[in-house]
Structure formats: structure tokens, C-alpha cells
VOGU-3710 file (C-alpha; in Angstrom, 3 decimals, decimal comma):
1> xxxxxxxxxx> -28,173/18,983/2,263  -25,220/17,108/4,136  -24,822/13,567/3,255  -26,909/11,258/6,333  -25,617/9,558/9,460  -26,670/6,285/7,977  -25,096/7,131/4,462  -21,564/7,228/5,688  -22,284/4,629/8,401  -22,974/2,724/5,456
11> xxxxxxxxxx> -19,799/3,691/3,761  -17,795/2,600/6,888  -18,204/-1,234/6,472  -15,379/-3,240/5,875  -15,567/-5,432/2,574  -15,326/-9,065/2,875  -12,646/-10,647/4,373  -13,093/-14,936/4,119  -12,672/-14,826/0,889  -9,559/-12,714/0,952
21> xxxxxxxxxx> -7,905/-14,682/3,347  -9,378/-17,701/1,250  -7,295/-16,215/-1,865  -4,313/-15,278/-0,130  -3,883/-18,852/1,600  -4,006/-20,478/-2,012  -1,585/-17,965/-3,404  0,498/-19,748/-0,354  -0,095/-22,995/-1,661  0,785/-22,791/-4,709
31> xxxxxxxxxx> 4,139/-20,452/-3,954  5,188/-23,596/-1,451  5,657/-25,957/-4,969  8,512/-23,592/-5,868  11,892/-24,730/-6,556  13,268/-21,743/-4,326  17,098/-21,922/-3,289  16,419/-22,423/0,411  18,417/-19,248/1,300  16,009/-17,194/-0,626
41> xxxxxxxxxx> 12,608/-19,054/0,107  10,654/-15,844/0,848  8,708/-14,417/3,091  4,920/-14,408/1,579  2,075/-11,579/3,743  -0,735/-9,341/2,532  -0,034/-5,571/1,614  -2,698/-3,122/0,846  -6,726/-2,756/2,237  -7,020/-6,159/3,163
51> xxxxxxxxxx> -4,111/-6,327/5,475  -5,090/-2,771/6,389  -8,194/-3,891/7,335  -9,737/-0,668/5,090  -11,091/-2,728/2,291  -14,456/-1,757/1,036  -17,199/-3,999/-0,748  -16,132/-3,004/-4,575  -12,386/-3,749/-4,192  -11,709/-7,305/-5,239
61> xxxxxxxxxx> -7,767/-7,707/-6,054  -5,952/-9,241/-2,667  -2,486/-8,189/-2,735  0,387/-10,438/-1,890  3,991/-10,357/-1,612  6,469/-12,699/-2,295  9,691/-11,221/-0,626  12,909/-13,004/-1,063  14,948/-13,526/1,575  18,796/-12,733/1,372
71> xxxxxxxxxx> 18,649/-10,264/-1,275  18,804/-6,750/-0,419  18,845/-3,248/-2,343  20,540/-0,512/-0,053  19,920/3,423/-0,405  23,049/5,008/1,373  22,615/8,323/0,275  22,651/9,686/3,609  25,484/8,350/4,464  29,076/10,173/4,170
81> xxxxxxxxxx> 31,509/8,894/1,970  33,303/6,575/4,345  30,224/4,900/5,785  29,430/4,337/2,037  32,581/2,704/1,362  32,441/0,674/4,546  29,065/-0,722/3,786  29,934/-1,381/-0,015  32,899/-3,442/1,544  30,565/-5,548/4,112
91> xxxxxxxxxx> 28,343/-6,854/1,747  29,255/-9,758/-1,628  26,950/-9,180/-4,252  23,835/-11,620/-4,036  23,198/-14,795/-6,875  19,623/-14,831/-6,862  18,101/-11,673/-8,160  14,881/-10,559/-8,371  14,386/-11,610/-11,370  15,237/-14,614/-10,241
101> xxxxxxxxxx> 12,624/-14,556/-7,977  9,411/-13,408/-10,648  10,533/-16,072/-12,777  10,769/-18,759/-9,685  6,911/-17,146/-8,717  5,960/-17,493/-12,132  6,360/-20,981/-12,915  5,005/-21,995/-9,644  1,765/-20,279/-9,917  1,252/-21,625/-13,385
111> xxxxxxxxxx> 2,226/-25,193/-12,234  -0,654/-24,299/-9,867  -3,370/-22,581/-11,533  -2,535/-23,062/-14,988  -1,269/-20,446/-17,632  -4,585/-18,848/-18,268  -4,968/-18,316/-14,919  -1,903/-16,332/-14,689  -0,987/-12,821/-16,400  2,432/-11,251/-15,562
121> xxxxxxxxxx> 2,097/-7,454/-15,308  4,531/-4,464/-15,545  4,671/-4,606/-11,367  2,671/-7,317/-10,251  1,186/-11,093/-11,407  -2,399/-10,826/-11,717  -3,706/-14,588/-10,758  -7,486/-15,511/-10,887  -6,865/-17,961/-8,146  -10,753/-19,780/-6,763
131> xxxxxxxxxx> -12,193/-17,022/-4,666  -11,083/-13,570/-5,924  -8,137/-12,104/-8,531  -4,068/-11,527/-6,766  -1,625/-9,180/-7,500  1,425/-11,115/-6,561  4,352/-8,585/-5,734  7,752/-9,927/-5,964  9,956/-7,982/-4,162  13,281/-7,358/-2,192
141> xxxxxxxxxx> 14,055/-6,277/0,656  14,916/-2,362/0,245  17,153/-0,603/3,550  17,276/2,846/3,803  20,599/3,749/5,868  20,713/6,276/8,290  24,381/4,567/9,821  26,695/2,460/9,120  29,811/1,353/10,676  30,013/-2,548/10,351
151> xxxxxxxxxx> 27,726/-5,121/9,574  26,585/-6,109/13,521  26,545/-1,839/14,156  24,024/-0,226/11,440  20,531/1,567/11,467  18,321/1,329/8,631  14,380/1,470/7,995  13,498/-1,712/6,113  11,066/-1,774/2,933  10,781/-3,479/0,028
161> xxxxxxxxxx> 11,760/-2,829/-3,867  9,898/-3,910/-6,621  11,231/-3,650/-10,388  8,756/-2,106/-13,049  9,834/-3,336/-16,266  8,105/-0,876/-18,312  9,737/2,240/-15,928  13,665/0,567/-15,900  13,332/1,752/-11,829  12,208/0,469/-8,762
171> xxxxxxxxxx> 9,943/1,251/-6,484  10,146/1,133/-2,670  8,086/1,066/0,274  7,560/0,092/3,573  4,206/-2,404/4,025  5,332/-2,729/7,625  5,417/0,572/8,866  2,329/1,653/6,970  0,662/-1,633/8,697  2,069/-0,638/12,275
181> xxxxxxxxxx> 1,307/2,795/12,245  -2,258/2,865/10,647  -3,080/0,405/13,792  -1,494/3,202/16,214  -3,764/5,473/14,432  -6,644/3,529/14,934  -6,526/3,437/18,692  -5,139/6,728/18,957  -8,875/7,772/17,406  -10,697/5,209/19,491
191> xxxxxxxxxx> -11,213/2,512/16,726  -12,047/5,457/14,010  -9,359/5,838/11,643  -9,844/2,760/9,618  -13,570/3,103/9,311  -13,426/6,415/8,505  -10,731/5,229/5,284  -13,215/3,178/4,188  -15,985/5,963/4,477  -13,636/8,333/2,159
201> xxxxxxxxxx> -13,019/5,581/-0,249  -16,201/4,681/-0,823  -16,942/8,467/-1,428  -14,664/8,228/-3,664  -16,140/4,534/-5,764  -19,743/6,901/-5,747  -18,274/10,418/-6,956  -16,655/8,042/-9,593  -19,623/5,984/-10,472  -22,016/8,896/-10,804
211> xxxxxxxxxx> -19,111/10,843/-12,904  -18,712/13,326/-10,362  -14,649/12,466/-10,212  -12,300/11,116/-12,593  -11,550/7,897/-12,463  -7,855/7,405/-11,253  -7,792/10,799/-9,353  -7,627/9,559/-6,047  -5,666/6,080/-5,673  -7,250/3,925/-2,433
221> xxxxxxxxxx> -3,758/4,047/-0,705  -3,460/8,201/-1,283  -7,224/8,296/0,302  -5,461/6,375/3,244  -2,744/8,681/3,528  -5,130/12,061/3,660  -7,073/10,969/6,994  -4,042/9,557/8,563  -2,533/12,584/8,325  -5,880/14,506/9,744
231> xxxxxxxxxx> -5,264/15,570/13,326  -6,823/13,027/16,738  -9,148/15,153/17,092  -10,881/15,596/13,529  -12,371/11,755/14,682  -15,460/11,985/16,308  -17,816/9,929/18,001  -20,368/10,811/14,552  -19,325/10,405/11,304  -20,333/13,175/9,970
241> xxxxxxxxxx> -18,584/15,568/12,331  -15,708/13,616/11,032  -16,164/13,885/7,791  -16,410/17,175/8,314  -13,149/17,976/10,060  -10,879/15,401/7,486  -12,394/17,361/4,749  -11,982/20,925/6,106  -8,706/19,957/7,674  -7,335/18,649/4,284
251> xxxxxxxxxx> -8,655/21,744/2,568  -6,327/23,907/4,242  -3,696/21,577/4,958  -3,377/19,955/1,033  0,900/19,939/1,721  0,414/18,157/4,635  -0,402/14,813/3,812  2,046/12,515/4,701  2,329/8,509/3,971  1,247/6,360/6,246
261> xxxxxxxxxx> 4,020/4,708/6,615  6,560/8,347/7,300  9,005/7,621/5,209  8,708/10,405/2,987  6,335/13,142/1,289  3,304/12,067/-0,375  2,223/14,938/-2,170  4,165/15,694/-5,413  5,424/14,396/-8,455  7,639/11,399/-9,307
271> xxxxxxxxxx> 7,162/7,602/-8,056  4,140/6,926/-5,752  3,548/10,104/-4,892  -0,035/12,245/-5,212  -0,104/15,481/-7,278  -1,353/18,465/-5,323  -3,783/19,342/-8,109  -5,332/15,556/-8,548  -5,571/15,963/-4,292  -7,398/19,157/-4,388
281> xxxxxxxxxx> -9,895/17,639/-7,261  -10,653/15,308/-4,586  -11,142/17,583/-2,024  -13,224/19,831/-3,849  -15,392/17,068/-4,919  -15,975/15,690/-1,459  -17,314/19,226/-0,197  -19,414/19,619/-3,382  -21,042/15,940/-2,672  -21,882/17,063/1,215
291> xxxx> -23,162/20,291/-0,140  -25,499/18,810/-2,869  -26,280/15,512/-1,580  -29,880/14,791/-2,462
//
């Protein structure tokens, strides 16, 4: 029996969003009480579902980043050698690091919420703030060069880097672009890409709950990525003939699935990326629940 019109109608609501917004204004707050270096106060926005707008009802974390301004990781591996050396010459190296930053974010949210309130993690700072948990991101801002001839004639895609301790690497990537071109999607489908996220992750939160899935086998943000990457025309006006055509599409089309923000391949191995076989688990799950949905 396929799973009902009003099932995955159901699924397609977006989670709350006042107290989000509540949690990310206080995470604001209290970052403003920070002793930055006024070169490097950063720039502070949402990342993840709730700036996405595909947040569903059992996600609680809001994630924020703290992005300091004036310090900057380059990749310049596509570069040739004498753009390389011309770019390593334009630049002095910066004074306030990132851990500079973390520590700077630290204090300040303690100050604020007070030390039990506040649990540095490998990646982010988890902070129970009044209205629902943070992950507070401190990052940097990461290019990624394409050319470079001076510093007033370059191109570059701009992300941002975070340091994981436990890892001794970074990782990058680009909230903007994901942001921008998950809203493109969304008109480009008439207003259906997003809801139909949240329909897919909250498959995902029941195969899980019932123990139909692993835990951990499908992250929210590689869920994302799959029906971006679904042709226009899988979204249609029901959700089940959506459903439907994201499924079967990704079925065939596993290698496919791209990030939603472009810059780079999402299925594989290494940082931030989704292993074909934990994909195809997913997949194979999600036709077995529309097959035996009772």
C-alpha cells in the first residue's frame, strides 16, 4: 500500500520557527558583550534547516555562525605556480586566528549564559540558551581561487572553514550558496522543493524511530542534497507523484547527487561527503516504506 496523500502532506510542514529565531537573536546578544578586535567583529547568520527554511518538528539545535571578519584561509590549488606566488605575496599573515575567535565566543557566551549553559564541542559550542539548544560555529572565511593576478583583479567562491580539533583539519563550505540556490530551486519547482526536503526527512525521523533505518545513515543536510539534485520535473503538483519520481530518480541516479551548494561531489568518502552504500540504504528503505506502508 503506498504511503497517503495526507501522510506526506503531513510530513511537509515546516517545524517551528519563533522560537528559532527567538534562540538565534539571544545567541546575538550575548556574542555583542565580546571583547572582539573591531577589525575582526564577525559576521553572526543562521546555517542549516532553519535558515533553509526545511526544518521539521523533531529537529531542535539552531545553528549559528560566528564568522570573523579579516581572517581568511585560501585554497589555490587551481592556480599555476605564478598566480600562487602572486597571491602568497598580496596577502600579510592575519593576528587574530581562529582560535582566537572560539576562545573570544567562548567567554562571551559564558559571561552570558553561564558555564553550565555552555559545552564546547569538537566543531561547534553547544549552548542551552532560553528557547531551544545552539551549535555556535566559529568560522573563517574560506576562498576557493579560480584567478589571481592582484589583489583588486581575482575570482574566488567564498565559504567558510571551521577547525575540528579532534580531526587536526578543517572543514569548508559554502552556507551562502547552498542558501541561494536551494531558494532558486524552490521556485524553479513552484514552491516544492523545500517541502518536499522536509517530507524526505521526516521519512527518514519515522524509518529511524520504528528501526527500519540506522540511525546516522542519512544526515538532514545529505537528504537535502538528494532532492535538489532530482530533476524540475520529478515535483509535482501531489506529493506522492513526487515522492515517487525523487525516489525512482535517485535509484538510478545514486552518483548523481550533488551539494546544494555546487561546489563539489557529495557522494563519496572523506570530509562531508555521503557514502554511496549509506545513500543506497536510504533509498532502499524509502521504497520498502511506500511498498509496505500499513
Amino acid at each position: 500500500m503506498a504511503i497517503p496523500e495526507f501522510q506526506l502532506a503531513t510530513w511537509s510542514n515546516q517545524g517551528a520557527a519563533t522560537t528559532a529565531a527567538q534562540t538565534y537573536n539571544s545567541i546575538k546578544e550575548a556574542l555583542a558583550r565580546s571583547a572582539w578586535p573591531a577589525v575582526n567583529a564577525p559576521e553572526i547568520y543562521l546555517q542549516g534547516s532553519y535558515r533553509n527554511d526545511t526544518n521539521i518538528y523533531s529537529e531542535s539545535d539552531v545553528d549559528v555562525v560566528v564568522q570573523i571578519r579579516n581572517t581568511l584561509r585560501s585554497d589555490v590549488s587551481a592556480l599555476p605556480p605564478l598566480a600562487q606566488h602572486a597571491h602568497g605575496a598580496a596577502f600579510q599573515n592575519a593576528t587574530y586566528l581562529w582560535n582566537d575567535g572560539r576562545r573570544d565566543a567562548i567567554a562571551a557566551l559564558v559571561a552570558y549564559y553561564g558555564s553550565a549553559a555552555v559545552k564546547p564541542g569538537n566543531k561547534a559550542i553547544k549552548v542551552q540558551t532560553p528557547y531551544r539548544m545552539a551549535d555556535v560555529v566559529v568560522a573563517i572565511e574560506h576562498r576557493k581561487y579560480s584567478n589571481f593576478i592582484s589583489a583588486t583583479e581575482q575570482r574566488y567562491v567564498s565559504g567558510i572553514a571551521v577547525w575540528v580539533q579532534a580531526d587536526n583539519d578543517w572543514i569548508v563550505n559554502f552556507p551562502r550558496q547552498h542558501y541561494d540556490n536551494g531558494v532558486a530551486k524552490n521556485a524553479q519547482t513552484s514552491g516544492r522543493f523545500k517541502p518536499t526536503t522536509r517530507v524526505f526527512k521526516n521519512a527518514n525521523r519515522y524509518m529511524v524511530e520504528r528501526n527500519l533505518l540506522a540511525a546516522g545513515v542519512a544526515p538532514s543536510y545529505a537528504i537535502e542534497c538528494l532532492v535538489y539534485s532530482a530533476p524540475h520535473d520529478c515535483f509535482q503538483p501531489t506529493y506522492q507523484e513526487t515522492f515517487c519520481n525523487v525516489v525512482n530518480w535517485a535509484h538510478e541516479n545514486i552518483a548523481a547527487i550533488r551539494r546544494v551548494s555546487e561546489q563539489g561531489p557529495m557522494i563519496g568518502t572523506g570530509q562531508s561527503r555521503w557514502e554511496a552504500a549509506a545513500a543506497r540504504s536510504y533509498i532502499n528503505g524509502l521504497i520498502s516504506l511506500w511498498n509496505n506502508w500499513t
